[in-house]
C-alpha positions as CSV (number, residue, x, y, z in Angstrom):
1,X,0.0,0.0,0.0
2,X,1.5,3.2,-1.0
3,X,1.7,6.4,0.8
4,X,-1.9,7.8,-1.3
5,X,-4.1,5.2,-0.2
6,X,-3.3,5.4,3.2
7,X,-3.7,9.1,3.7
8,X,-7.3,8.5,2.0
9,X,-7.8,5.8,4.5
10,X,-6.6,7.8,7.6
11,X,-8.5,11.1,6.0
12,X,-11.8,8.7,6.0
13,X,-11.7,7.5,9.6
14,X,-10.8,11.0,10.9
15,X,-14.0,12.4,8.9
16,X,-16.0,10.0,10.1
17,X,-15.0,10.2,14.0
18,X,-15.1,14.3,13.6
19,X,-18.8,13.0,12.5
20,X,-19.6,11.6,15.1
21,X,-18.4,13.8,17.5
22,X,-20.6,16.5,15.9
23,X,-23.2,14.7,15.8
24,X,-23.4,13.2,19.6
25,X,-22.8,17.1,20.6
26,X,-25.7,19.0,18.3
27,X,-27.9,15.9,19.8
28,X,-27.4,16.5,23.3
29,X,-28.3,20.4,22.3
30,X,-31.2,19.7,21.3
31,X,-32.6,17.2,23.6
32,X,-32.7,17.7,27.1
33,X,-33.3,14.8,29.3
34,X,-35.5,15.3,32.2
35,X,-35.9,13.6,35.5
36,X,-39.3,13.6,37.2
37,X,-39.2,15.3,40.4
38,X,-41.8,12.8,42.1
39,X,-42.2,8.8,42.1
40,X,-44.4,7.9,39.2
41,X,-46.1,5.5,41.8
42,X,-45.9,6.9,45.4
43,X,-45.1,4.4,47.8
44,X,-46.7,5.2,51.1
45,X,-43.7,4.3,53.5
46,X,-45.4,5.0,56.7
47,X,-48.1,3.4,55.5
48,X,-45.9,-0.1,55.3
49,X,-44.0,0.7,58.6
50,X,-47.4,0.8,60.6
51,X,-49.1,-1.7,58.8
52,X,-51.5,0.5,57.3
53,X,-53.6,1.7,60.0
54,X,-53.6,3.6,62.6
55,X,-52.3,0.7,65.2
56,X,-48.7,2.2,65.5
57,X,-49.2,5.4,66.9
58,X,-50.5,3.6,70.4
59,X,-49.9,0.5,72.4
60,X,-52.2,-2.2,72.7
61,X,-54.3,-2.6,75.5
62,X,-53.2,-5.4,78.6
63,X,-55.0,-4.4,81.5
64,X,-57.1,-7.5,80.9
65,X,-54.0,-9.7,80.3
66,X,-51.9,-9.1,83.6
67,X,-54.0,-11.5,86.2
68,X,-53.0,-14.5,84.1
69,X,-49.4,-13.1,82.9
70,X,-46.7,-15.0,83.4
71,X,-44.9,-13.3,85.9
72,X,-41.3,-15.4,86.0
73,X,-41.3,-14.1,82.1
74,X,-41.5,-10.7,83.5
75,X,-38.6,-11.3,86.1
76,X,-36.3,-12.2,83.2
77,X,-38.0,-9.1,81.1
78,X,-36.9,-6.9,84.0
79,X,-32.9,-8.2,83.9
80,X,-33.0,-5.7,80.8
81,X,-33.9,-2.9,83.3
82,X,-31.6,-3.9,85.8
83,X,-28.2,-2.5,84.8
84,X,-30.1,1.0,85.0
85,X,-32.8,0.2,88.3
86,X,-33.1,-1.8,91.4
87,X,-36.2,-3.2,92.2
88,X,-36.1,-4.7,95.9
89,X,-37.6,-2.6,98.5
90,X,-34.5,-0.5,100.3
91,X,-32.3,-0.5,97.1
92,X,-29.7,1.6,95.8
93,X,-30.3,4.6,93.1
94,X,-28.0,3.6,90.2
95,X,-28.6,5.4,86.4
96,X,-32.4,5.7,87.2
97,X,-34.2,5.3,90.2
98,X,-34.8,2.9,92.5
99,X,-38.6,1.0,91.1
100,X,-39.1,-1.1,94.3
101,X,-43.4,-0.6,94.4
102,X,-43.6,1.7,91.4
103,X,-47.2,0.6,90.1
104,X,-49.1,3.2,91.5
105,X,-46.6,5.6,93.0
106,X,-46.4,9.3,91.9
107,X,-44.5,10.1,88.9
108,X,-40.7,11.5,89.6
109,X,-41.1,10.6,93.4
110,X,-37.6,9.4,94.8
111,X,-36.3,12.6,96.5
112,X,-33.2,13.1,95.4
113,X,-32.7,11.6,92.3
114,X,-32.5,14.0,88.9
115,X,-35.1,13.4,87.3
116,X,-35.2,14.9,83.6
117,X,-37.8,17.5,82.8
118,X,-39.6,15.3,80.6
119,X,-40.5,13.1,83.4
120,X,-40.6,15.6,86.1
121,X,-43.6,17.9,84.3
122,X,-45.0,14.8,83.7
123,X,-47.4,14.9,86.8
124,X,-50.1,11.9,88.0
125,X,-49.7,8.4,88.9
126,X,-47.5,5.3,87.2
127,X,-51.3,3.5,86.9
128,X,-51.1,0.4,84.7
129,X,-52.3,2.4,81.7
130,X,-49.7,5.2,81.9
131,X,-47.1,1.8,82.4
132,X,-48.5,0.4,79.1
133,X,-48.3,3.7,77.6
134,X,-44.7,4.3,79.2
135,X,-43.1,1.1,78.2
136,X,-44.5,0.5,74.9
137,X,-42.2,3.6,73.8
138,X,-40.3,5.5,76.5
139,X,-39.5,8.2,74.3
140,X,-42.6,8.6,72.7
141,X,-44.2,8.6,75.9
142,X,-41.8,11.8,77.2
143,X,-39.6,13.1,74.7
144,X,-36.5,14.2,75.8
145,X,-36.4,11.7,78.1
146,X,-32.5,10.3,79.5
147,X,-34.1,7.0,79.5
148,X,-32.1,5.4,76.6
149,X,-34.6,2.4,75.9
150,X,-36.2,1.3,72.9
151,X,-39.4,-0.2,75.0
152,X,-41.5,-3.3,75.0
153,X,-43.3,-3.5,71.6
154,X,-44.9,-7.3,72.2
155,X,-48.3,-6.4,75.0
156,X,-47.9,-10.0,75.9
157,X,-44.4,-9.2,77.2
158,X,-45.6,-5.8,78.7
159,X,-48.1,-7.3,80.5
160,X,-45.9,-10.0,81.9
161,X,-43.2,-7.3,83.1
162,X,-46.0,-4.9,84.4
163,X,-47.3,-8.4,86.4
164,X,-43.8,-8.4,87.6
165,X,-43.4,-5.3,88.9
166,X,-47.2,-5.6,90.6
167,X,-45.2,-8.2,92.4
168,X,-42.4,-5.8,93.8
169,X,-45.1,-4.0,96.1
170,X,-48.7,-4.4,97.1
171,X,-50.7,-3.0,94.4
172,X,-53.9,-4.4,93.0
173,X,-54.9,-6.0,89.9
174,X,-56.6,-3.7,87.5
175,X,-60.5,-3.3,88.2
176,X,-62.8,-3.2,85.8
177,X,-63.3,0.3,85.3
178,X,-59.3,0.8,84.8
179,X,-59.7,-2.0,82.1
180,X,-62.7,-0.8,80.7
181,X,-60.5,3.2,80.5
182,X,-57.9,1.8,79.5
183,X,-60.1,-0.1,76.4
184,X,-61.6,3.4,75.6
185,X,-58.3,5.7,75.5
186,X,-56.0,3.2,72.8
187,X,-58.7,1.8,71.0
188,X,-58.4,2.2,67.3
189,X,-61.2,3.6,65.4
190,X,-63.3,1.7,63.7
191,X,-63.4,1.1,59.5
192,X,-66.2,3.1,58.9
193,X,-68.4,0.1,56.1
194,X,-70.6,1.4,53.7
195,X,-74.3,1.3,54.9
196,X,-76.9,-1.5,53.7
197,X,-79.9,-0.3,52.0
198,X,-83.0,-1.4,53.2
199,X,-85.1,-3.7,50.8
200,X,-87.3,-0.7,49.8
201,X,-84.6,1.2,48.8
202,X,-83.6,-2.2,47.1
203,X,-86.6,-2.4,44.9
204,X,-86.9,1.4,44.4
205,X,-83.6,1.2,42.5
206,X,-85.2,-1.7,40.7
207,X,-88.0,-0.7,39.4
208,X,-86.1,2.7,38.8
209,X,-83.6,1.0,35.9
């Protein structure tokens, strides 16, 4: 191959690159990609968290549960607690305070201890419902709590721990009237179904089409 045919070969390939190149560039000039700001399906993320409803944002009711919990599952629920409390009658302040006959006693009452303002405003009693409501989620319960505890999300578990700690003083079972508040305040609301129509109605729409 002599010297001619390969500039015209070389001359070809270096037209048809240049080509390209200005091709690719007047393209991208002219069209202008866009990337939707939004999901073209939304995906409702809370909605999945939750399970769809409503049943996240409170704890279940156990008031009914705790006379027939099983309390030794508590005791070994409460070993969780234990680097933080004590729990026998007498016993020492460590982290928190000491919760030796706590169902029932006033919120934020061991004098002395520094308590954090989100459980010192709280005001009220540690009654089995503000327990349930406490331990489901600590700091849902009192945010800005110091209480660095994830809570008990099973009420089968809560119920047995609460049993427990019913155990660690004299207090009562729940009466009926604290069950049937405790029913009222974290119930969720009901699905409201679309209404029946009465058989009139019925054979109106019948005779009507």
């Amino acid at each position: 191959m002599n010297s001619f045919e390969f500039n015209k070969i070389f001359a070809a390939i270096l037209c048809a690159g240049i080509t390209a190149y200005i091709g690719a560039f007047i393209a991208k000039q002219l069209v202008h990609p866009h990337t939707p700001e939004n999901n073209a399906v939304e995906i409702a993320g809370d909605a999945i968290e939750s399970g769809g409803s409503a049943k996240a944002a409170m704890p279940e009711p156990i008031l009914e549960l705790i006379a027939a919990a099983d309390v030794e599952k508590g005791a070994k629920l409460s070993k969780a607690c234990a680097a933080c409390h004590s729990f026998d009658q007498g016993g020492p302040t460590k982290v928190g305070p000491n919760l030796y006959s706590i169902v029932g006693a006033k919120k934020a009452h061991i004098n002395g201890f520094e308590y954090s303002g989100a459980i010192s405003s709280l005001g009220g009693k540690w009654d089995y419902l503000e327990l349930n409501k406490f331990l489901w989620k600590p700091k849902a319960y009192a945010p800005g709590t110091k209480m660095n505890y994830n809570g008990v999300k099973k009420p089968e578990d809560r119920a047995a721990l609460i049993a427990w700690l019913r155990t660690q003083g004299g207090a009562a079972l729940p009466s009926a009237a604290e069950i049937a508040a405790e029913k009222a305040e974290l119930a969720l609301p009901e699905e409201e179904s679309p209404e029946e129509e009465s058989p009139a109605e019925e054979a109106a729409e019948t005779v009507a089409h």
